[in-house]
PDB file with SEQRES, HELIX, SHEET and CRYST1 records, atoms N, CA, C and O in Angstrom:
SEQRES   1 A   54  UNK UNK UNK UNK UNK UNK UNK UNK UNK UNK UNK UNK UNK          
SEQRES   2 A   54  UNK UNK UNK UNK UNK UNK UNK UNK UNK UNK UNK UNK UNK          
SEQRES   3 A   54  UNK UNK UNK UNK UNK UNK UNK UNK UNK UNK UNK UNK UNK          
SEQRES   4 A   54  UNK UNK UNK UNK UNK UNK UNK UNK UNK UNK UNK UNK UNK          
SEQRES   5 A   54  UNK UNK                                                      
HELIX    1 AA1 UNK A    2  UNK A    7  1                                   6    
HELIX    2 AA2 UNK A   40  UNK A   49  1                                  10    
SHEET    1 AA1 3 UNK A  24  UNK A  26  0                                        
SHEET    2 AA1 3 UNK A  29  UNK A  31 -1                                        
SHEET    3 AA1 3 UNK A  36  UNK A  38 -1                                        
CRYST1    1.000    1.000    1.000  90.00  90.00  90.00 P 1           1          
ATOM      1  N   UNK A   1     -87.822  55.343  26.112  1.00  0.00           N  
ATOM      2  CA  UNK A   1     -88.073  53.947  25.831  1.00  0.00           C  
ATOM      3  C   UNK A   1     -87.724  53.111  27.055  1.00  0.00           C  
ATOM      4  O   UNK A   1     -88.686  52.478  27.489  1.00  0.00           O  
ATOM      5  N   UNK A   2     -86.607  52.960  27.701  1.00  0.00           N  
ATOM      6  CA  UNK A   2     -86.484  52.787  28.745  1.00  0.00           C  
ATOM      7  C   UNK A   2     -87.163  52.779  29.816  1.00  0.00           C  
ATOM      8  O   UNK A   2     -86.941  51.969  30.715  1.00  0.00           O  
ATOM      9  N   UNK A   3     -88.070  53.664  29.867  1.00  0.00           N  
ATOM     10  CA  UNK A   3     -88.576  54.271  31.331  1.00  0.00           C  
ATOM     11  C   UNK A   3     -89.798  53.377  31.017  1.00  0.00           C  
ATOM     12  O   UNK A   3     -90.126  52.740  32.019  1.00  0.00           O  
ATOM     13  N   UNK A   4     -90.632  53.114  29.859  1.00  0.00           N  
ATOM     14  CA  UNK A   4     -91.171  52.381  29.385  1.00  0.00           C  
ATOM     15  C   UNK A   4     -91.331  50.824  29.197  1.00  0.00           C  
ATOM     16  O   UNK A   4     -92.376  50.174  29.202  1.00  0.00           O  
ATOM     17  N   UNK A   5     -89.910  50.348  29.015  1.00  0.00           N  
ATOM     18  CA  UNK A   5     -90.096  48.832  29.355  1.00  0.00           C  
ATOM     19  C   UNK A   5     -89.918  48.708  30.746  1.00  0.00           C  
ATOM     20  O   UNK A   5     -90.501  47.755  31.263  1.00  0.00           O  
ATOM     21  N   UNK A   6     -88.923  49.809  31.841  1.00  0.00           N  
ATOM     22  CA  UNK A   6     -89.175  49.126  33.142  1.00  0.00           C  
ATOM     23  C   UNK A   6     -90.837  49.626  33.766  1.00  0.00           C  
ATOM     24  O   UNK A   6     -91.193  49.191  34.861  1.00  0.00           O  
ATOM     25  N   UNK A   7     -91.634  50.426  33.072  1.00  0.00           N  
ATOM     26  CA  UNK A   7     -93.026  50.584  33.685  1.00  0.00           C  
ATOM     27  C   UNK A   7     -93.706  48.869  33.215  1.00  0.00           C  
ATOM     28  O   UNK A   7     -94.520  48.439  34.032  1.00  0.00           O  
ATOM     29  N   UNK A   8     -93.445  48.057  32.147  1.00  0.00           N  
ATOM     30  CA  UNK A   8     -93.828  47.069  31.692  1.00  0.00           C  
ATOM     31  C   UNK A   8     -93.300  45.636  32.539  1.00  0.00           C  
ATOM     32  O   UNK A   8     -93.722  44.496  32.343  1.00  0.00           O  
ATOM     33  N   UNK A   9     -92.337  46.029  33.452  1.00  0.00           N  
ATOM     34  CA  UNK A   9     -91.687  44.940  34.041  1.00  0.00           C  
ATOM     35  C   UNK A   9     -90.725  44.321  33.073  1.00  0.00           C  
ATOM     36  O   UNK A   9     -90.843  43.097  33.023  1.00  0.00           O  
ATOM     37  N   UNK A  10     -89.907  44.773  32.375  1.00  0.00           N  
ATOM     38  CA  UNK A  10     -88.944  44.345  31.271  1.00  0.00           C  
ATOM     39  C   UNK A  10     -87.468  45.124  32.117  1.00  0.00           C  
ATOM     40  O   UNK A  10     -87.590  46.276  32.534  1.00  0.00           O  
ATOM     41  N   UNK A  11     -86.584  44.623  32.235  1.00  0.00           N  
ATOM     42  CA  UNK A  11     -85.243  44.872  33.102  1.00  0.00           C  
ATOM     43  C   UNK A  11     -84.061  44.678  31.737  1.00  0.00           C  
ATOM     44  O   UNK A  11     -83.597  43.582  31.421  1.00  0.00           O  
ATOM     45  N   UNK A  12     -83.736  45.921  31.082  1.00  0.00           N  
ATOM     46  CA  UNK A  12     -82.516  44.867  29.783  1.00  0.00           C  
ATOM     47  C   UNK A  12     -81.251  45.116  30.917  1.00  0.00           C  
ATOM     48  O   UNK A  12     -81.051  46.081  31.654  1.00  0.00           O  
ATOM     49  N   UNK A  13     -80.557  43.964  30.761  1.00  0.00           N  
ATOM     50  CA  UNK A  13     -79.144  44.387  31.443  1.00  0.00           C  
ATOM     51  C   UNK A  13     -78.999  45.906  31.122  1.00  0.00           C  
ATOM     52  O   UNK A  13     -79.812  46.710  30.667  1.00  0.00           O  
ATOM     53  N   UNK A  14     -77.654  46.041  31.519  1.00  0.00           N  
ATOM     54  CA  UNK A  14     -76.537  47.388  31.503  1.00  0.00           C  
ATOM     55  C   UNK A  14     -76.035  47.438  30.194  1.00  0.00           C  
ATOM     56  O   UNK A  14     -76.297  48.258  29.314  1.00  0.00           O  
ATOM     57  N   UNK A  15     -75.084  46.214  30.154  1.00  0.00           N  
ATOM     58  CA  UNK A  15     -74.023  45.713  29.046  1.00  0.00           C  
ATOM     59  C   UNK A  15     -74.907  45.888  28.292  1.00  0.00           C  
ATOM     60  O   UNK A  15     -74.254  46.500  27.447  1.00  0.00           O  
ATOM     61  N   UNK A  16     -76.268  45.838  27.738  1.00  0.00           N  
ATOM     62  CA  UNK A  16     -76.617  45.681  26.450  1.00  0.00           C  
ATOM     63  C   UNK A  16     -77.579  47.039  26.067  1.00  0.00           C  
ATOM     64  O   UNK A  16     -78.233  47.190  25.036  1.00  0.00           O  
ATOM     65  N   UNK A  17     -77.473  47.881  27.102  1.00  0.00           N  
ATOM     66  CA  UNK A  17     -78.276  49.067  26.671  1.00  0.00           C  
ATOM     67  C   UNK A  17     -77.814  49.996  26.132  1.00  0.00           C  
ATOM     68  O   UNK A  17     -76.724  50.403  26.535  1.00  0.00           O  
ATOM     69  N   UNK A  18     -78.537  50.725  24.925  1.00  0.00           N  
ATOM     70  CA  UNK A  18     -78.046  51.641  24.389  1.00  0.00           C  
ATOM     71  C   UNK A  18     -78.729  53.094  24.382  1.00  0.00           C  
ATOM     72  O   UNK A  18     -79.666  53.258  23.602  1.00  0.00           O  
ATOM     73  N   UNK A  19     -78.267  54.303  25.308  1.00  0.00           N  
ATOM     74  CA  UNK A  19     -78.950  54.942  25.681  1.00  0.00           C  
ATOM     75  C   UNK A  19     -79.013  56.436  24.727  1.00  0.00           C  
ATOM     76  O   UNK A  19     -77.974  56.922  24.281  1.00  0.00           O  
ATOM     77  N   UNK A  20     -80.263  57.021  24.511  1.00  0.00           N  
ATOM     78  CA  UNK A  20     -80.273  58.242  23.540  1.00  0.00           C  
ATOM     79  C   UNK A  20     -80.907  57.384  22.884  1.00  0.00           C  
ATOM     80  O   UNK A  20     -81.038  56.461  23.688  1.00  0.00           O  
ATOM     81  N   UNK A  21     -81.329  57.125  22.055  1.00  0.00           N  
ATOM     82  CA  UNK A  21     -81.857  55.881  21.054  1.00  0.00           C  
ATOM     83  C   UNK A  21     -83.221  56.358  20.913  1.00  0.00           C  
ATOM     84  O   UNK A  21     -83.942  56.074  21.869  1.00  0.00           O  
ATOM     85  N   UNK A  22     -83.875  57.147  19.770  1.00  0.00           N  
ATOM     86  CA  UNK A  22     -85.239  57.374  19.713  1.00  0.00           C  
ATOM     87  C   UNK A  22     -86.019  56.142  19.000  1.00  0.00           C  
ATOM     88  O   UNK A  22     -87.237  56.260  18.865  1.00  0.00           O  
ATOM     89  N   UNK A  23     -85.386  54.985  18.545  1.00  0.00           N  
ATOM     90  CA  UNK A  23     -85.899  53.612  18.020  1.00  0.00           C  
ATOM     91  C   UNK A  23     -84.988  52.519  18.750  1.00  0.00           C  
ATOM     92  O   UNK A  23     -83.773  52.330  18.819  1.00  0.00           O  
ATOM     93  N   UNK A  24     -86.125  51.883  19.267  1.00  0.00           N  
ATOM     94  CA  UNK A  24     -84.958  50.268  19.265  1.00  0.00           C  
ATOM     95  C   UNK A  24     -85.880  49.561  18.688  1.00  0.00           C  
ATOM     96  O   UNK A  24     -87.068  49.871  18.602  1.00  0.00           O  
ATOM     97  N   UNK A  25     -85.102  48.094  18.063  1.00  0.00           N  
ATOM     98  CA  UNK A  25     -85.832  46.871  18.248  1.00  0.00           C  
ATOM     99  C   UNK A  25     -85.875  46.197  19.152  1.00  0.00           C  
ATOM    100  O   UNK A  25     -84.949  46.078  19.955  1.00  0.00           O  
ATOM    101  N   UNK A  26     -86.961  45.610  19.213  1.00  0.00           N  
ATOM    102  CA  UNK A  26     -87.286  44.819  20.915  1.00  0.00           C  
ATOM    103  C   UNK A  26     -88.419  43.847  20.182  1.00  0.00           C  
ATOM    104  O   UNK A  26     -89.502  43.979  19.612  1.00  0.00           O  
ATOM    105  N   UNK A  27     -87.277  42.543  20.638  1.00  0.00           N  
ATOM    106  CA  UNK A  27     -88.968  41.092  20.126  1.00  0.00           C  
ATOM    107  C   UNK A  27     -89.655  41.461  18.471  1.00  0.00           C  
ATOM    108  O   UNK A  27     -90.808  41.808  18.214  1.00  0.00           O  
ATOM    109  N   UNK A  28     -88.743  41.291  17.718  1.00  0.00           N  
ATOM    110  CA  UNK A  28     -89.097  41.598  16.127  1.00  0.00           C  
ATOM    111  C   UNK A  28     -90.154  43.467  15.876  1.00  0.00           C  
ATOM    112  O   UNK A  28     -90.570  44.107  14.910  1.00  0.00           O  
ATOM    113  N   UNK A  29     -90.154  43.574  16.852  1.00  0.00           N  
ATOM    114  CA  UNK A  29     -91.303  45.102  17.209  1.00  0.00           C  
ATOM    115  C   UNK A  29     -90.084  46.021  17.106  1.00  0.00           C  
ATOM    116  O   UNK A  29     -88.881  45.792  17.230  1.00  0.00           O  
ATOM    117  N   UNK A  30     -90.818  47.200  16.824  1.00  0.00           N  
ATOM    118  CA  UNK A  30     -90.182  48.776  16.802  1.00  0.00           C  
ATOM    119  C   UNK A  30     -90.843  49.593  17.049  1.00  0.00           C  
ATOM    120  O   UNK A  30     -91.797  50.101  16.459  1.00  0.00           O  
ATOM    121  N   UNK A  31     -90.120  49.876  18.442  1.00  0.00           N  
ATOM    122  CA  UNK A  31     -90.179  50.315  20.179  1.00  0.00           C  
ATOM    123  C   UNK A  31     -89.634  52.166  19.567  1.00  0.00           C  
ATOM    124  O   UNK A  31     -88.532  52.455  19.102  1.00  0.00           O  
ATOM    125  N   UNK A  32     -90.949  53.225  19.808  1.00  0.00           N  
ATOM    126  CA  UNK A  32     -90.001  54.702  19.854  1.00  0.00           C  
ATOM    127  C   UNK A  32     -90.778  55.563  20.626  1.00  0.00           C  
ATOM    128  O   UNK A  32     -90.630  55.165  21.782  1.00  0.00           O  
ATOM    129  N   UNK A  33     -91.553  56.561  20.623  1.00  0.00           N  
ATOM    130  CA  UNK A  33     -91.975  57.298  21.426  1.00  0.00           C  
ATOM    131  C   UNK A  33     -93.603  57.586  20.580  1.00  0.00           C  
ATOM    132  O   UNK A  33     -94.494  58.380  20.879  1.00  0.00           O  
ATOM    133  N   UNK A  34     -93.525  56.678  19.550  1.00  0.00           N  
ATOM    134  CA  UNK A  34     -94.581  57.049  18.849  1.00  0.00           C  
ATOM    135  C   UNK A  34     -95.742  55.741  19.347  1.00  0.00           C  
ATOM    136  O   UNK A  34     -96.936  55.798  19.640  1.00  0.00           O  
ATOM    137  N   UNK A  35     -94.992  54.854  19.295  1.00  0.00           N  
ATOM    138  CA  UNK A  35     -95.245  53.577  20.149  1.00  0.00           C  
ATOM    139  C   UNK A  35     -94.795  52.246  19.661  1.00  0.00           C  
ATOM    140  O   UNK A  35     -93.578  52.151  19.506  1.00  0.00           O  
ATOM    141  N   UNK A  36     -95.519  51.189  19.383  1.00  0.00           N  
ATOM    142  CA  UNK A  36     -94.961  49.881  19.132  1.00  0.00           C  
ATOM    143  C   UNK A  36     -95.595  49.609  17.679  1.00  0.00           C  
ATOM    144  O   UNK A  36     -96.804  49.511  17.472  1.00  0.00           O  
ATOM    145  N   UNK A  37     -94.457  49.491  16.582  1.00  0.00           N  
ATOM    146  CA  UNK A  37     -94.738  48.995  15.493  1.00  0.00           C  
ATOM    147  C   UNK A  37     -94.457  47.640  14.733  1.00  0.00           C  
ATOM    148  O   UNK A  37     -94.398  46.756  15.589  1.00  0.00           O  
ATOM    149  N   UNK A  38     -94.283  47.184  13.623  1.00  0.00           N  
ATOM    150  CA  UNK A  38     -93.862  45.806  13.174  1.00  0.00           C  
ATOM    151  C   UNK A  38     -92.977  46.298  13.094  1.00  0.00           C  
ATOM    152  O   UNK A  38     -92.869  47.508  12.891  1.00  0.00           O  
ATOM    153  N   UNK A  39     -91.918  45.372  13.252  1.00  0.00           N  
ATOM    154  CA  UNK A  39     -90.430  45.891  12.190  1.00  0.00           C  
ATOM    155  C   UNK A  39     -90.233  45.451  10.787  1.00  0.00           C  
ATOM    156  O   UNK A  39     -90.040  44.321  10.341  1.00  0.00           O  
ATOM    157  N   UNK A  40     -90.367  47.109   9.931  1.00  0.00           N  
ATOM    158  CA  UNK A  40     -90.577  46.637   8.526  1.00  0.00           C  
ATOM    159  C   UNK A  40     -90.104  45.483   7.440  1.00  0.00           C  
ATOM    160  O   UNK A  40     -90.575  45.002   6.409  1.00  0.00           O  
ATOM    161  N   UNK A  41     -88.560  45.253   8.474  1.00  0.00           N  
ATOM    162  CA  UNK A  41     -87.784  44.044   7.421  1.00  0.00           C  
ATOM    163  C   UNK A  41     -88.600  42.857   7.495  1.00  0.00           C  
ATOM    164  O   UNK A  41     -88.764  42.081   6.554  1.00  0.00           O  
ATOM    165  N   UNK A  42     -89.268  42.701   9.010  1.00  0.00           N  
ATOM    166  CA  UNK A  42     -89.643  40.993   9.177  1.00  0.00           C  
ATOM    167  C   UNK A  42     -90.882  41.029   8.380  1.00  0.00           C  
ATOM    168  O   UNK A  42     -91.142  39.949   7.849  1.00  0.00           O  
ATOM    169  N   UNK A  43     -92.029  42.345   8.071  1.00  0.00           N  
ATOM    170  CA  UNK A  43     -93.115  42.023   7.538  1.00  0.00           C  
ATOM    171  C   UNK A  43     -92.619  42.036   5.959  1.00  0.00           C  
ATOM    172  O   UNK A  43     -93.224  41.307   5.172  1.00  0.00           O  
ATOM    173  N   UNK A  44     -91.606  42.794   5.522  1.00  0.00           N  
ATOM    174  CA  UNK A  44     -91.066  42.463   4.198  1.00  0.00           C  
ATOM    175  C   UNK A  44     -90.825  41.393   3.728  1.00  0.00           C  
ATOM    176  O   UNK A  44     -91.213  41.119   2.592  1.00  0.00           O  
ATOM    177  N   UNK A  45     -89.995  40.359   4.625  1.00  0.00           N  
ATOM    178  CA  UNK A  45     -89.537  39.617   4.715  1.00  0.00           C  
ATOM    179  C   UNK A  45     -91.003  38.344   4.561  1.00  0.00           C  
ATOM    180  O   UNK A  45     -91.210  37.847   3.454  1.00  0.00           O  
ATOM    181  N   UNK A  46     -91.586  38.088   5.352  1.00  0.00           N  
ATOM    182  CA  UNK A  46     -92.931  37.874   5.405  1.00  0.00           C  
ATOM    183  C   UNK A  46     -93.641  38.031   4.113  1.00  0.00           C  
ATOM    184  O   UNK A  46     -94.216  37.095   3.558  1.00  0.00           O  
ATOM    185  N   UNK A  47     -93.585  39.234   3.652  1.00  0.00           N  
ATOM    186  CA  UNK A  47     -94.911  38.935   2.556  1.00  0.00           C  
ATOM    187  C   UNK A  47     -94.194  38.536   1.387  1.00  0.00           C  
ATOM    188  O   UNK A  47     -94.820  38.134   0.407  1.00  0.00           O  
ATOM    189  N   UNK A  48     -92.871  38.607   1.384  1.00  0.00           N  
ATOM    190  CA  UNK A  48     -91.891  37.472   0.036  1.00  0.00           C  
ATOM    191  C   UNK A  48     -91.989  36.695   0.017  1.00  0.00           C  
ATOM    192  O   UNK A  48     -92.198  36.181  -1.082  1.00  0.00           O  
ATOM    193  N   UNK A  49     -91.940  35.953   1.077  1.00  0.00           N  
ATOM    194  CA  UNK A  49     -92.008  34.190   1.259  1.00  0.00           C  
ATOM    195  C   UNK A  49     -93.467  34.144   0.910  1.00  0.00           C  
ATOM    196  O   UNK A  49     -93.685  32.994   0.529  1.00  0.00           O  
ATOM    197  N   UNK A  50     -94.511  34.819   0.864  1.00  0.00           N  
ATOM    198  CA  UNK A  50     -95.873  34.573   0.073  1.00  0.00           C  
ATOM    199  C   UNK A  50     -96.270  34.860  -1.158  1.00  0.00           C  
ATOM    200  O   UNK A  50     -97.435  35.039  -1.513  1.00  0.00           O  
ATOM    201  N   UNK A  51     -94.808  34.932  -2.163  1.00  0.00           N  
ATOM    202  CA  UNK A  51     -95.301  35.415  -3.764  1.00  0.00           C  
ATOM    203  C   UNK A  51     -95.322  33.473  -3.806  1.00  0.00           C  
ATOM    204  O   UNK A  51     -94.974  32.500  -3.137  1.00  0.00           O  
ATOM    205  N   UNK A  52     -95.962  33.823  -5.035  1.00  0.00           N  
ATOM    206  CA  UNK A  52     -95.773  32.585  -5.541  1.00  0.00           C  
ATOM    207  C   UNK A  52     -94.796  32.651  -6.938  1.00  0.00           C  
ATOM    208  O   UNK A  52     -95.025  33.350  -7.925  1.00  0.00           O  
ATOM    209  N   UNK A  53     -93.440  31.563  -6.709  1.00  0.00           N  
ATOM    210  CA  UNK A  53     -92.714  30.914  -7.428  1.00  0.00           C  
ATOM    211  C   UNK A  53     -92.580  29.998  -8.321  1.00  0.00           C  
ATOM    212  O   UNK A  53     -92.037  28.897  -8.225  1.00  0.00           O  
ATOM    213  N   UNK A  54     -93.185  30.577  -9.351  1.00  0.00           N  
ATOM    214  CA  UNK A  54     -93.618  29.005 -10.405  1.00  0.00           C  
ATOM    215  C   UNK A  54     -92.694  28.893 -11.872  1.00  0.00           C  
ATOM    216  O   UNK A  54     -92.865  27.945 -12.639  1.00  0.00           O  
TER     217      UNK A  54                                                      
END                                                                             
């Protein structure tokens, strides 16, 4: 994943990297080797706020 955001021009500090990691989140997305997905909570999250409450 790494080798991946610096081919993208993305630099994360030191302090905040966590290395071994076959998933991160990155920018509400989920970043793995499979490639770039939604991250399931925010589209969960997302299609709740569209029930309707009556």
């Amino acid at each position: 994943i790494l080798k991946k955001l610096i081919e993208h021009k993305h630099f994360p500090k030191q302090i905040k990297c966590e290395l071994q990691k076959l998933k991160i989140s990155f920018l509400g997305n989920v970043v793995s080797n499979d490639g770039v997905e939604n991250d399931p909570k925010k589209v969960k999250d997302i299609k709740e706020s569209f029930i309707q409450r009556t």
